[in-house]
C-alpha positions as CSV (number, residue, x, y, z in Angstrom):
1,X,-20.8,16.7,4.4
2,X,-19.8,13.0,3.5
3,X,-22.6,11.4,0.9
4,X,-23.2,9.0,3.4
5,X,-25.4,11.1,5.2
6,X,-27.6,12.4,2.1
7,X,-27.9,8.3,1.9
8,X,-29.0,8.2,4.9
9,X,-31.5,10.9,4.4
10,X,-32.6,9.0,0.9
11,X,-33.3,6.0,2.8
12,X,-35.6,7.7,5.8
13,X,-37.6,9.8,3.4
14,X,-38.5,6.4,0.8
15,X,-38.7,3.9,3.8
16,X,-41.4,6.4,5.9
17,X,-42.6,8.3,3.0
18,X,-42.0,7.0,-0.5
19,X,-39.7,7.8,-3.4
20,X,-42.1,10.5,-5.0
21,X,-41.2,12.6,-1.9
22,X,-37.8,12.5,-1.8
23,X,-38.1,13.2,-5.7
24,X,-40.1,16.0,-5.1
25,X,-37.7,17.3,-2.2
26,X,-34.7,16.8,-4.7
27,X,-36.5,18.7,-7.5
28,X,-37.1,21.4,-5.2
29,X,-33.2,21.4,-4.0
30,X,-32.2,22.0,-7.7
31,X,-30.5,18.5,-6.7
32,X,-29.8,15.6,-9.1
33,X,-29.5,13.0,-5.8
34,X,-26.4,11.4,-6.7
35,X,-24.3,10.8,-3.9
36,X,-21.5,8.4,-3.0
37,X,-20.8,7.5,0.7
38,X,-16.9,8.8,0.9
39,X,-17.5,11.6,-1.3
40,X,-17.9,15.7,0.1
41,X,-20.8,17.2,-0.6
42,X,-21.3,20.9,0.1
43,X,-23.8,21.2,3.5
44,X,-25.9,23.8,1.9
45,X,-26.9,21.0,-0.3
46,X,-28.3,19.2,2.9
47,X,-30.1,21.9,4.3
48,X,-31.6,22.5,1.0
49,X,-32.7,19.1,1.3
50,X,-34.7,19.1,4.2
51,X,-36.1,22.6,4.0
52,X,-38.1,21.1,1.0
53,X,-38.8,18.1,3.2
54,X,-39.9,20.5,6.2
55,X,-42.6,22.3,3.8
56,X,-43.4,19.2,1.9
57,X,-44.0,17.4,5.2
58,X,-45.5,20.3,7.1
59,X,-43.0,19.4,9.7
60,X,-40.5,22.2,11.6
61,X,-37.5,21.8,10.5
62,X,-36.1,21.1,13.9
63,X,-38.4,17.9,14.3
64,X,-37.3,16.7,11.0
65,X,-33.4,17.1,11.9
66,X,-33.8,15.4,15.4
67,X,-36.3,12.5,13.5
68,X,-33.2,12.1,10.9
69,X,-30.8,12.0,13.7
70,X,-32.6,9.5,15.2
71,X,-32.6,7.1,12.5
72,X,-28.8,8.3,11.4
73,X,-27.8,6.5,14.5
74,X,-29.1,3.3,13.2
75,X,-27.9,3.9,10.0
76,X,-24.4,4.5,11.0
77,X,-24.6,1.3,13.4
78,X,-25.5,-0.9,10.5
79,X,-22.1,0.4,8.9
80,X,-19.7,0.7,11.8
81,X,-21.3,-1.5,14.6
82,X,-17.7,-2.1,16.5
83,X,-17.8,1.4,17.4
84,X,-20.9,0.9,19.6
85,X,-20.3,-2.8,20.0
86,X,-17.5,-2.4,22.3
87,X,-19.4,0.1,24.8
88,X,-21.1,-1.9,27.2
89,X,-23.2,1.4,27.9
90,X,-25.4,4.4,26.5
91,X,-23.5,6.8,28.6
92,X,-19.8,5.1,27.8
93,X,-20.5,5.2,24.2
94,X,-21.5,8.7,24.3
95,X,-18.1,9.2,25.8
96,X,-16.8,7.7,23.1
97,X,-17.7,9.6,20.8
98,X,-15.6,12.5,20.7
99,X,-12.8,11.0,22.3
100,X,-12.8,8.1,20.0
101,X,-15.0,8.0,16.9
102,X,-14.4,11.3,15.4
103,X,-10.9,11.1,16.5
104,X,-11.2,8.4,14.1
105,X,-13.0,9.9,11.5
106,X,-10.3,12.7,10.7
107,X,-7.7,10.3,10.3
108,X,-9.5,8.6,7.7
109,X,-10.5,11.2,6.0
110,X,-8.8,15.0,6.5
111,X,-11.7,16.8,5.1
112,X,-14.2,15.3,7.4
113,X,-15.3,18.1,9.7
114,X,-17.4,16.2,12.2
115,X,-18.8,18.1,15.7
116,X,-16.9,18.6,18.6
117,X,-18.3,17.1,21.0
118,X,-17.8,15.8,24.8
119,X,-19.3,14.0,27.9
120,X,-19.2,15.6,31.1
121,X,-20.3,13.1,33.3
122,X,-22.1,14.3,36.7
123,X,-23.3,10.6,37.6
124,X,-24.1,7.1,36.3
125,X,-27.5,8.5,35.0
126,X,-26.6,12.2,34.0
127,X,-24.4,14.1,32.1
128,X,-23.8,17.4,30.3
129,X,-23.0,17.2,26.3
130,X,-21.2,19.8,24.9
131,X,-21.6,20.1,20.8
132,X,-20.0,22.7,18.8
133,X,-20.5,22.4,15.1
134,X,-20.2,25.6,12.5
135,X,-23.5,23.6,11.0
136,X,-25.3,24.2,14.2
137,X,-27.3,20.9,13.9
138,X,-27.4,19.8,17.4
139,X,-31.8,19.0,17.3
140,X,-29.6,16.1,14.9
141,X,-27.6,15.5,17.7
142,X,-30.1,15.4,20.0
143,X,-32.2,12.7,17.6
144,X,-28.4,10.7,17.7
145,X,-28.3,10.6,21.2
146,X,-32.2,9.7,21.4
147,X,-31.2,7.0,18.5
148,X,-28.0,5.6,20.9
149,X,-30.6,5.1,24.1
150,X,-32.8,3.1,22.2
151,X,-29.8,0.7,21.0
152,X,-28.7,1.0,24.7
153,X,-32.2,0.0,26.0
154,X,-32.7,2.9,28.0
155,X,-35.0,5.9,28.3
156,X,-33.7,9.5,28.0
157,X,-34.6,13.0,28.7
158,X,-32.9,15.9,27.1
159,X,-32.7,19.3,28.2
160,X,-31.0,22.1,26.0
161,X,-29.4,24.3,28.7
162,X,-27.6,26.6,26.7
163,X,-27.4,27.1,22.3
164,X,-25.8,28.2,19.3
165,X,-29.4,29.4,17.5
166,X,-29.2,31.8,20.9
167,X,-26.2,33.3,20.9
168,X,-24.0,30.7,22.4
169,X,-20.7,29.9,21.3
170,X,-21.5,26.2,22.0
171,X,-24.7,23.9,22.9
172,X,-24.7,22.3,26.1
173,X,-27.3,19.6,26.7
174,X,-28.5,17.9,29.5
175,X,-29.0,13.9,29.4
176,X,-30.4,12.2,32.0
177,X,-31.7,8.4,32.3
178,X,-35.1,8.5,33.4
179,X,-37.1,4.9,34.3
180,X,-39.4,3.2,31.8
């Protein structure tokens, strides 16, 4: 996994917890935090990461990976904003994303091993995602795609139809936009 999402991590525990807390989760992930943004970082290292952060916090680790996807997607914005920038919509730039950004991704960088992931659109308001990832993080994805509405203005509701914690070869959710 790239440093710049153990970054990313840094920056949501300090901003909405304080440093002692990432310190403490760092500590207890027999990690030394230094990470570089284009550098590979073994995922285990992650996960370590935020299962201190889950006990520390008292929080599921499921909630914690879909709050950290939520702010990843502002996080990655502030980087890349052209790749959101030229969608005019939530549901185009979730398109996008497979077709596009990742496509992206592993040609700069050949060891990048983002999700597969694509956009099976059944209106303007509702689609079905489909995320396959050996790291099975898709309550991240879902936080990314609840991250991406808010940027797009809208409201969304997800519903996890089918996943890889039960069985599945592959998640499949739901997203619909709901009113305000």
């Amino acid at each position: 996994m790239k440093g710049a999402i153990f970054i990313a991590m840094n920056e949501l525990v300090e901003e909405s917890f304080g440093l002692p807390v990432w310190l403490n989760a760092l500590d207890k992930a027999c990690s030394d935090g230094a990470y570089t943004s284009a550098e590979t970082y073994d995922d285990e290292a992650l996960i370590a990461i935020a299962q201190a952060l889950s006990e520390d916090l008292n929080t599921p680790m499921p909630d914690l990976l879909f709050a950290f996807g939520e702010f990843l997607f502002g996080f990655l914005y502030r980087g890349h904003p052209a790749y959101v920038d030229r969608c005019t919509e939530f549901f185009e730039f979730i398109e996008s994303v497979g077709s596009m950004i990742h496509k992206e991704v592993r040609k700069l960088d050949d060891e990048a091993q983002p999700p597969t992931v694509s956009l099976q659109r059944h209106s303007s308001s509702e689609g079905v995602l489909s995320y396959r990832s050996s790291r099975q993080l898709c309550r991240l994805a879902e936080g990314l795609l609840t991250g991406a509405s808010k940027h797009f203005s809208i409201n969304i509701s997800l519903e996890h139809q089918q996943c890889m914690h039960h069985g599945a070869d592959l998640c499949l959710i739901k997203v619909t936009q709901v009113d305000g």
